[in-house]
C-alpha positions in Angstrom: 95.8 102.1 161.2 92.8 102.6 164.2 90.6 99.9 163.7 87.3 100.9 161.7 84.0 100.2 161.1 83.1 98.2 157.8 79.5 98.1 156.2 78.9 95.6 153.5 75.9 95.6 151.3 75.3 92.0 149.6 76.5 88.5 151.5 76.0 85.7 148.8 80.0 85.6 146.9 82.3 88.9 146.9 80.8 90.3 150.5 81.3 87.1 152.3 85.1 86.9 150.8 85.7 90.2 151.7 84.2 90.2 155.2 86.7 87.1 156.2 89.8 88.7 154.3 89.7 91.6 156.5 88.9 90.0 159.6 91.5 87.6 159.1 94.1 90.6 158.6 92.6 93.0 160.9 90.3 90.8 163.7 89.5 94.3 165.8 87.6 95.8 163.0 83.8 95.7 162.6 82.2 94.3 160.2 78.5 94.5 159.4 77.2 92.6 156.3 73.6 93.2 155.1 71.1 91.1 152.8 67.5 91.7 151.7 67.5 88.0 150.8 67.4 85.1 153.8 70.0 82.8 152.0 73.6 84.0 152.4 77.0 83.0 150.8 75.9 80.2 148.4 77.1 78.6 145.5 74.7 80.4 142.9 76.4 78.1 140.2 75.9 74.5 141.8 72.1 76.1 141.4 71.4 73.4 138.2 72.7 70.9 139.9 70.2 71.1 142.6 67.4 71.2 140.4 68.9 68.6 138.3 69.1 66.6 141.6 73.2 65.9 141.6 72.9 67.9 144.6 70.1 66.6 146.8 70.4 68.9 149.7 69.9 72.8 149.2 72.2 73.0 152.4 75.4 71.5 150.5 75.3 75.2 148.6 75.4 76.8 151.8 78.0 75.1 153.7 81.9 74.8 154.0 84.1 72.4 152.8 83.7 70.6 156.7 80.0 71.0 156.3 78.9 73.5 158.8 76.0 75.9 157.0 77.1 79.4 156.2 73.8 80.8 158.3 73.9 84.6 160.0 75.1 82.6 163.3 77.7 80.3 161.6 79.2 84.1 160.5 78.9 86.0 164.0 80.6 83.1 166.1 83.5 81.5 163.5 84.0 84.8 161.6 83.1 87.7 164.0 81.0 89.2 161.3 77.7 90.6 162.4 75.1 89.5 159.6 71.5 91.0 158.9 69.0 89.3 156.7 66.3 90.5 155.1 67.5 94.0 155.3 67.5 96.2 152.3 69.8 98.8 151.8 67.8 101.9 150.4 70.1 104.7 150.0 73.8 105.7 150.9 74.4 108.9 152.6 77.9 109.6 151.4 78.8 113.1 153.3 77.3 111.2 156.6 79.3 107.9 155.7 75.6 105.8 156.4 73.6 103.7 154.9 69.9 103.8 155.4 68.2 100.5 155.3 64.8 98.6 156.6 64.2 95.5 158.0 62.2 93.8 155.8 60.0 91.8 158.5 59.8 94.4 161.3 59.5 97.6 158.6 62.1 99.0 161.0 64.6 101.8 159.3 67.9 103.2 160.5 70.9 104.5 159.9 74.1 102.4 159.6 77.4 104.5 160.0 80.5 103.4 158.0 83.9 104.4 157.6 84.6 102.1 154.7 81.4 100.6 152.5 81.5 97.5 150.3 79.1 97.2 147.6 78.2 93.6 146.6 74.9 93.8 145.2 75.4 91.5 142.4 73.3 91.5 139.7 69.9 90.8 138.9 68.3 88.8 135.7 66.8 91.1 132.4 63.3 91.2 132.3 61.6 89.3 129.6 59.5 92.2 128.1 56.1 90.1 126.4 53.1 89.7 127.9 52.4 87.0 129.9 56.2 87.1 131.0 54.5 87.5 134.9 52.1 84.9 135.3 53.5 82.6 138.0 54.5 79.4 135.9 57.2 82.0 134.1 60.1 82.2 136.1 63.5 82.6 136.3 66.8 81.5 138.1 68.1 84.2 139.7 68.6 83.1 143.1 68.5 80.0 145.7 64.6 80.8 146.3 63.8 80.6 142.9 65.7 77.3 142.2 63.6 76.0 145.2 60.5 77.3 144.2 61.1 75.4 140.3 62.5 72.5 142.2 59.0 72.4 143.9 57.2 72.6 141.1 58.8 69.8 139.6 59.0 67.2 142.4 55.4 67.7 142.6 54.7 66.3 139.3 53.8 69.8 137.7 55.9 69.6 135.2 56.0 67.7 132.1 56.7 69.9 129.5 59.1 73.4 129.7 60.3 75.7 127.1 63.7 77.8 128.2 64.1 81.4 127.0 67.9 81.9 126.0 70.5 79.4 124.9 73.3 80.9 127.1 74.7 79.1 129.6 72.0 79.4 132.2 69.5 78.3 129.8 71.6 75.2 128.6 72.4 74.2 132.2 68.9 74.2 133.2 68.0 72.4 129.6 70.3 69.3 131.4 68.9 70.1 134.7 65.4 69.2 133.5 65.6 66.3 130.8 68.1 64.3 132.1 67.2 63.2 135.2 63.7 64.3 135.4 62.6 63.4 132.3 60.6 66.7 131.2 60.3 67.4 127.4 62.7 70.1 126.9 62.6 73.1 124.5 64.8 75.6 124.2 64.5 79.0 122.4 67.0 81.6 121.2 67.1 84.9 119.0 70.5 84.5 118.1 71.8 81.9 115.8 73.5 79.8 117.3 73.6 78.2 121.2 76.4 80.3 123.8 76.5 83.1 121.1 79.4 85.0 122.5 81.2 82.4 124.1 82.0 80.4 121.1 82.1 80.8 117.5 79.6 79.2 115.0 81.2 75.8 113.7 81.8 74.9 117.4 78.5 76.1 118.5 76.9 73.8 116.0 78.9 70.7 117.4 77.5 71.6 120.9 74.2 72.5 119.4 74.1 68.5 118.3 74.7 67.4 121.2 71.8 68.9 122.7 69.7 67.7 120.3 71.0 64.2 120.7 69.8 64.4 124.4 66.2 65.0 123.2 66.3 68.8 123.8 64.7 70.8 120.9 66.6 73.5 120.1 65.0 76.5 117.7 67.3 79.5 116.6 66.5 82.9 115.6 63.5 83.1 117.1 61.9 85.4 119.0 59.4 84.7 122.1 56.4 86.9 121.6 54.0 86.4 123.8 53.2 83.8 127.1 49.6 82.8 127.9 47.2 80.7 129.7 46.4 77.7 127.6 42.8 76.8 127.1 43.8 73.2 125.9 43.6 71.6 129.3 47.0 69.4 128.9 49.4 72.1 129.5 49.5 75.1 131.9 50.6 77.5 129.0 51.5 78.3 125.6 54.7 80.5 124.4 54.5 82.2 121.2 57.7 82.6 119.4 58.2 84.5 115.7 57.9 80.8 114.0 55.6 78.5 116.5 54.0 77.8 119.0 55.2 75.8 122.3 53.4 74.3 124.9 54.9 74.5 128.8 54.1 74.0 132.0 57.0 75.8 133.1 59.1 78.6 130.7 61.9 79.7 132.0 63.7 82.9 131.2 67.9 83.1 130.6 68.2 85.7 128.8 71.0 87.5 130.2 71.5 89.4 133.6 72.8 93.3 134.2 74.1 94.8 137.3 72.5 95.8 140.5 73.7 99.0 140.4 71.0 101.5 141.5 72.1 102.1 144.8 75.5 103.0 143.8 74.3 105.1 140.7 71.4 107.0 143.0 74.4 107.9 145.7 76.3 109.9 142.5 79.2 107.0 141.9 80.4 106.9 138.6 78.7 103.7 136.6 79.1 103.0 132.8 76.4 103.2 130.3 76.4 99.7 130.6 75.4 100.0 134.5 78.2 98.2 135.4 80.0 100.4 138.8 83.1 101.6 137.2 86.2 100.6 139.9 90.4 101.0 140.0 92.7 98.3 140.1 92.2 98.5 143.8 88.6 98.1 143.6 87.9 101.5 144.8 84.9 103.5 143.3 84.5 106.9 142.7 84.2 107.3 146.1 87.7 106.3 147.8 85.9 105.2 151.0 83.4 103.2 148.8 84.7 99.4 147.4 82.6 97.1 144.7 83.2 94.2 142.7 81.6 90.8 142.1 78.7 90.9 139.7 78.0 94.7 139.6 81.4 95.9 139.0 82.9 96.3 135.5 86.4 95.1 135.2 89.4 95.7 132.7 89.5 93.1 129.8 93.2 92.4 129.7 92.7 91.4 125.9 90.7 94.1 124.7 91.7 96.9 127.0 88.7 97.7 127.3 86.2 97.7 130.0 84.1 94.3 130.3 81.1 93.2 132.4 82.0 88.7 133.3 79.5 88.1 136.2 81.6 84.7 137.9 81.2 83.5 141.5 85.1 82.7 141.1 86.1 86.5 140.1 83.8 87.9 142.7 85.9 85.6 145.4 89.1 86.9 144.0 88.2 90.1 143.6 86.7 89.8 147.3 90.2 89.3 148.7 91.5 91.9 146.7 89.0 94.3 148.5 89.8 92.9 152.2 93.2 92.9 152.2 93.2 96.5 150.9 90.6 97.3 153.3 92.6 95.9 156.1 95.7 98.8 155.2 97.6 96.8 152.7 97.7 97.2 148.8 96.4 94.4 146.3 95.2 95.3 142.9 93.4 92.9 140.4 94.2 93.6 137.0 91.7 92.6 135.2 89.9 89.7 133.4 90.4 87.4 130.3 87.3 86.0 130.3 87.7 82.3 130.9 84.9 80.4 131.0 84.1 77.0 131.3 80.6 74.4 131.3 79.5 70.9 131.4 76.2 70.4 128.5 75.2 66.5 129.5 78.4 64.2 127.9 80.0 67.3 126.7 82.9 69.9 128.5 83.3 73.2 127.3 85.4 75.9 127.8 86.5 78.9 126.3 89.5 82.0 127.3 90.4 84.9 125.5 87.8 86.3 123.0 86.4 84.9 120.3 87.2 85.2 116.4 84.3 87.2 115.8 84.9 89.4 118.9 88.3 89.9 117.9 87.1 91.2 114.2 85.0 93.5 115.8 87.2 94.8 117.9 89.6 95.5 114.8 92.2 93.1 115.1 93.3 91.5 111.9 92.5 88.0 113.7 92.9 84.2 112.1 91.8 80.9 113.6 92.7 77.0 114.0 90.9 74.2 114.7 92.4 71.2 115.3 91.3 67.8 116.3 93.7 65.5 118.6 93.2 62.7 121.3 93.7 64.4 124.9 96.5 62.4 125.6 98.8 59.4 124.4 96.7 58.2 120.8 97.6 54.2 122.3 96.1 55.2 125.7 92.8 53.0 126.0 90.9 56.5 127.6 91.8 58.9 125.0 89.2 60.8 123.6 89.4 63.4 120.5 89.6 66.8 122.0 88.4 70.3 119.5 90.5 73.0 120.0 90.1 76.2 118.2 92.9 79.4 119.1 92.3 82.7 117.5 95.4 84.7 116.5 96.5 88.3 115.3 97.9 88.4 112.4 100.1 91.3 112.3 101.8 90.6 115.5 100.8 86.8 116.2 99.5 87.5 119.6 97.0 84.5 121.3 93.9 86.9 121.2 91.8 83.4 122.7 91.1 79.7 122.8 87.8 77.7 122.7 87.2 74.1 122.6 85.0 71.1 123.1 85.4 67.7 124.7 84.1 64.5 126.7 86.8 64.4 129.3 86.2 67.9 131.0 89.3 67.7 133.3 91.1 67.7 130.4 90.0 70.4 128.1 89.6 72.9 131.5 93.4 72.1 132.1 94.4 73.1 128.3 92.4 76.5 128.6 93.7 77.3 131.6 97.2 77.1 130.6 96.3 79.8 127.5 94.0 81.7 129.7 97.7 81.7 132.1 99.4 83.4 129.5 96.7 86.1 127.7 97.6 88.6 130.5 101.5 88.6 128.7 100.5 89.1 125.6 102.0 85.7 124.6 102.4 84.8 120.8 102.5 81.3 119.0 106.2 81.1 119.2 105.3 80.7 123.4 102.2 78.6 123.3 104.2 76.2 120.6 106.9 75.8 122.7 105.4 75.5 126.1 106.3 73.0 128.6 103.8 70.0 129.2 103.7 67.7 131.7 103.7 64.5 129.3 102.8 61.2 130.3 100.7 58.8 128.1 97.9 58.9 130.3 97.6 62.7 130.5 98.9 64.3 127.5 100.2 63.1 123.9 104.4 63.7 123.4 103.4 66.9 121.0 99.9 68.4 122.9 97.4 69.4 121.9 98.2 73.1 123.2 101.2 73.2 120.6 99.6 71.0 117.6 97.0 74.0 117.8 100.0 77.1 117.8 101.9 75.1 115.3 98.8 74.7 113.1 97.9 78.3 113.5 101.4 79.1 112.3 101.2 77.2 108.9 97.9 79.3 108.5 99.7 82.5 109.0 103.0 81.4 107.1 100.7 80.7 103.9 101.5 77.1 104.3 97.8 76.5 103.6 94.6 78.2 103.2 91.5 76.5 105.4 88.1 76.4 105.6 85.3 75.9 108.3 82.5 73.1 108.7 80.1 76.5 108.2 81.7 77.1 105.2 81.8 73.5 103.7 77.9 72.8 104.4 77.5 76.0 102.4 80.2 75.1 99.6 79.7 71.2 99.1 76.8 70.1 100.6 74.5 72.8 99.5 76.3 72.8 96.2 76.9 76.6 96.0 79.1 76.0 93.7 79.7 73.0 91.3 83.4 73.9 91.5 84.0 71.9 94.6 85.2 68.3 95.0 86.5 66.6 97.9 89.6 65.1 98.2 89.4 62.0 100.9 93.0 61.8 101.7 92.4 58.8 103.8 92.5 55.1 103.7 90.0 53.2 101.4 88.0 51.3 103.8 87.0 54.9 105.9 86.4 57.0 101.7 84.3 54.6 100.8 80.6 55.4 102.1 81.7 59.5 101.2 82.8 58.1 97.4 79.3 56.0 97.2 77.3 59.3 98.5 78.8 61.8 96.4 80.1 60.1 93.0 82.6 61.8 91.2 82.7 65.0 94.2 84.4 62.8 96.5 87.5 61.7 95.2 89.7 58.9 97.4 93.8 59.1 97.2 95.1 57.7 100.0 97.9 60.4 101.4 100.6 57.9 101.3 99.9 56.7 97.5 99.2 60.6 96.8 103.1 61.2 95.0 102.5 58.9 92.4 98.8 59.2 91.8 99.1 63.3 90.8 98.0 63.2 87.6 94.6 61.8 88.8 94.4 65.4 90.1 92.0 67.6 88.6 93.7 70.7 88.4 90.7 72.9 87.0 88.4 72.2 90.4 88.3 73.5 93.7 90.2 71.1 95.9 88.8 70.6 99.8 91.4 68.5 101.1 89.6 65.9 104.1 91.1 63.4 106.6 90.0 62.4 109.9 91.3 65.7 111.5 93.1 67.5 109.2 97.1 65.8 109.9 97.4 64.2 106.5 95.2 66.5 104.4 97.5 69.3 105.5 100.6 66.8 104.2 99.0 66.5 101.1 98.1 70.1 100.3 102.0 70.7 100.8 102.7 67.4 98.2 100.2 69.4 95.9 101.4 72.7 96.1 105.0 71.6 95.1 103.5 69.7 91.9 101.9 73.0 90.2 99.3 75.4 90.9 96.3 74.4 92.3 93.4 75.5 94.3 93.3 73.5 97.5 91.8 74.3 100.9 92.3 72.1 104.2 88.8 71.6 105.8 89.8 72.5 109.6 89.2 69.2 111.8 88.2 66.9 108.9 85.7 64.5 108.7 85.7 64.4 112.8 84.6 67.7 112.6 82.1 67.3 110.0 80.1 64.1 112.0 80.5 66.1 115.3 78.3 69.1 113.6 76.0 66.3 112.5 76.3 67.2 108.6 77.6 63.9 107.5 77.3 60.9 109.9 77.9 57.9 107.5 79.3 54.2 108.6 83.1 53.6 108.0 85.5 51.6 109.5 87.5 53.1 112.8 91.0 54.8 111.8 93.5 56.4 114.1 95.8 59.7 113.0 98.6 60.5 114.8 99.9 63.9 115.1 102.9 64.3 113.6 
């Protein structure tokens, strides 16, 4: 192949990749990369940690792993990539193969000639469409000027009070960013009903939703922000109307979701999907087999679904990237597609998620099933285990993993167990794989019987009819709200750990310790509504099975037990410490 000229529009994640892919594969081709911004190939997601001041220096986003900055310069003499900032690519020519841009300083326009064009215009964030939502205290975090703009603002001593639009993962990021090491009173606002709507499902999203609010962040649900304005109060620079209240701020920020920069592509007549996102093959190719995209405003293949999926991530835009260069450079790699792992630190608190989720998958029409269950992270005797939530979501009909969410304090740990489900989604792998799959055990790292197959085996007994279960959502609604005088607890544990519930709740909250449960059956009452409780749900699955042999009954295991219950702050009474091994 005669070497070739290479225009690429965009140099913050997938252009940058790209650029030294084929460079490194091909070092006598030319390669132009363009920017209308002056910042180049940063690390948009270590952006809350700047402003959170974890990362002091904006230059650490910028640089390589031997610290030399990623500038224009850094490109032209380690990379022989030429680099132009502040240029803004206006239209593409595609019968002339050019792309017509302007400087941005100068007002200079010409034409740039290509033989092969890489778009990597990202995306940018949705507008928030109330008034007030462009006065200049209103701002959002879409790139590393506007993190150093708020960052400004704050180490100034402007801010003391900020409201966040959106209770994604932006929003929640910044929500830590501002309180905990700044100190500013914290509000976040949502229209959805629960926090990372999309990403988890609701009885886990409540559990993070607590922690929040344990931090001293408010957080208000289904509400919508109306209107932003000037406040006349003196105090604060603004007030923020929602459907329910209204907040005081000196700052709002807006996360409510980003789209892809697509224009450019859709003006030149490349095929883009009513969703905006630039449709692409498995090669990355466009419409246009001289034309490449990916990164933020590509849409990708969701390997679970089969459908197509729009999952802005720095890390897919980087793999992706490679893809693109190495294809570019005459050779043939295709990425297949996404499963939509995601991962996110909230203050104390790791989460992560793979797959979809069980609501996603009923909407999508698969007859779908969860588990929940609650286990240390490793050895139960290891002095730094802590109690990991794991939730998988199943098919029924074919028992096919369909996703994976969870929730805990040691981050390193729950990433590790989702990416070893998110490793095997591409396979369609079943329960029968994920409860026999190998884990490196050792005490201090995993428990003999992990987590990863406690959570397939569960999900089994679910499917096999072993036992019928119910969520924290549904047991607020059931018990504690007394829906239904029908209900009655049965605390399956030990004495000492029943007894606050029993003094509570009276006759509803019956105590028979699991191991006495065999000769204690005819305390049963066998014309109630049995929710069976533990600590995580180990024994109270034990004893539904001890129950069901004894006659009929109606008993359901409440997924994750009493852990489950505290972590979603419904019930947070004193008792005395008790371990549960999984058996």
């Amino acid at each position: 192949m005669e070497a070739k000229r290479v225009v690429i529009i965009g140099a913050v994640a997938l252009g940058p990749k790209t650029a030294c892919r084929l460079k490194r594969l091909r070092p006598d081709f030319e390669v132009v990369m363009i920017d209308q911004d002056e910042h180049i190939s940063y690390g948009g997601c270590g952006i809350p940690y700047f402003i959170s001041g974890d990362i002091s220096d904006v230059k650490e986003l910028m640089s390589t792993s031997f610290h030399m900055e990623r500038s224009p310069q850094f490109f032209e003499d380690a990379k022989d990539v030429r680099v132009r900032v502040k240029t803004r690519a206006e239209s593409i020519d595609r019968r002339a193969k050019t792309v017509h841009v302007r400087d941005l300083v100068t007002g200079k326009q010409e034409d740039l000639p290509y033989d092969k064009l890489v778009l990597a215009t990202g995306s940018q964030p949705n507008r928030l469409p109330i008034p007030g939502a462009d006065l200049p205290e209103v701002m959002s975090v879409s790139n590393l000027s506007s993190a150093m703009a708020i960052k400004e603002r704050i180490a100034k001593g402007e801010v003391d009070r900020a409201v966040i639009i959106g209770a994604g993962a932006i929003g929640i990021e910044m929500a830590e960013a501002l309180s905990d090491l700044w100190g500013i009173e914290t509000s976040i606002v949502e229209i959805a009903g629960q926090v990372l709507p999309g990403v988890l499902d609701s009885s886990l999203a409540r559990m993070v939703q607590r922690h929040i609010e344990e931090k001293e962040v408010a957080v208000y649900l289904n509400e919508t922000a109306r209107d932003i304005r000037k406040s006349d109060n003196g105090e604060h620079r603004l007030q923020l109307t929602t459907s329910q209240r209204t907040l005081d701020a000196d700052l709002v920020i807006t996360a409510v979701g980003i789209h892809p920069h697509s224009k450019l592509a859709q003006e030149a007549g490349l095929l883009v999907s009513p969703k905006g996102g630039i449709v692409v093959n498995n090669r990355m190719q466009t419409s246009d087999q001289d034309i490449y995209a990916g990164g933020d405003c590509a849409e990708v293949m969701h390997l679970v679904t089969g459908k197509p999926a729009y999952f802005p991530q720095g890390s897919l835009a980087n793999r992706q990237g490679r893809v693109i260069g190495t294809n570019l450079a005459g050779g043939f790699a295709v990425f297949r597609g996404i499963v939509g792992s995601f991962s996110i630190k909230i203050f104390d608190l790791a989460v992560a998620s793979t797959g979809i989720t069980l609501n996603a998958a009923l909407r999508e029409g698969f007859d779908a099933a969860h588990a929940l269950v609650v286990q240390a992270d490793r050895a139960h005797f290891y002095p730094t285990q802590d109690l990991m939530y794991l939730q998988l979501v199943v098919d029924r009909k074919t028992r096919r993993i369909l996703g994976a969410q969870g929730l805990a304090s040691n981050g390193d740990a729950l990433v590790g167990r989702i990416d070893s489900i998110a490793a095997m989604l591409p396979y369609r792998a079943t329960l029968d794989d994920l409860s026999n799959m190998e884990v490196a055990y050792s005490p201090p790292y995993a428990s003999a019987l992990d987590i990863v197959n406690a959570v397939a085996n569960t999900a089994e007994n679910v499917l096999d009819g072993y036992m019928t279960t119910m969520d924290v959502d549904e047991f607020e609604k059931c018990f504690l709200e007394g829906e239904s005088d029908n209900c009655i607890c049965l605390d399956v544990r030990g004495p000492a750990n029943a007894a606050p519930y029993v003094a509570k709740f009276g006759e509803r909250w019956l105590n028979i310790p699991q191991e006495t449960l065999k000769r204690r059956l005819a305390e049963i009452p066998r014309d109630k509504r049995l929710i069976v409780v533990c600590n995580s749900g180990v024994r109270s699955y034990e004893a539904i099975r001890q129950l069901s042999c004894a006659g009929p009954c109606d008993v359901i295991n409440l997924q994750g037990g009493v852990a489950a219950i505290k972590k979603s702050g419904l019930l947070n009474l004193s008792e005395e410490s008790e371990s549960e091994a999984e058996s």
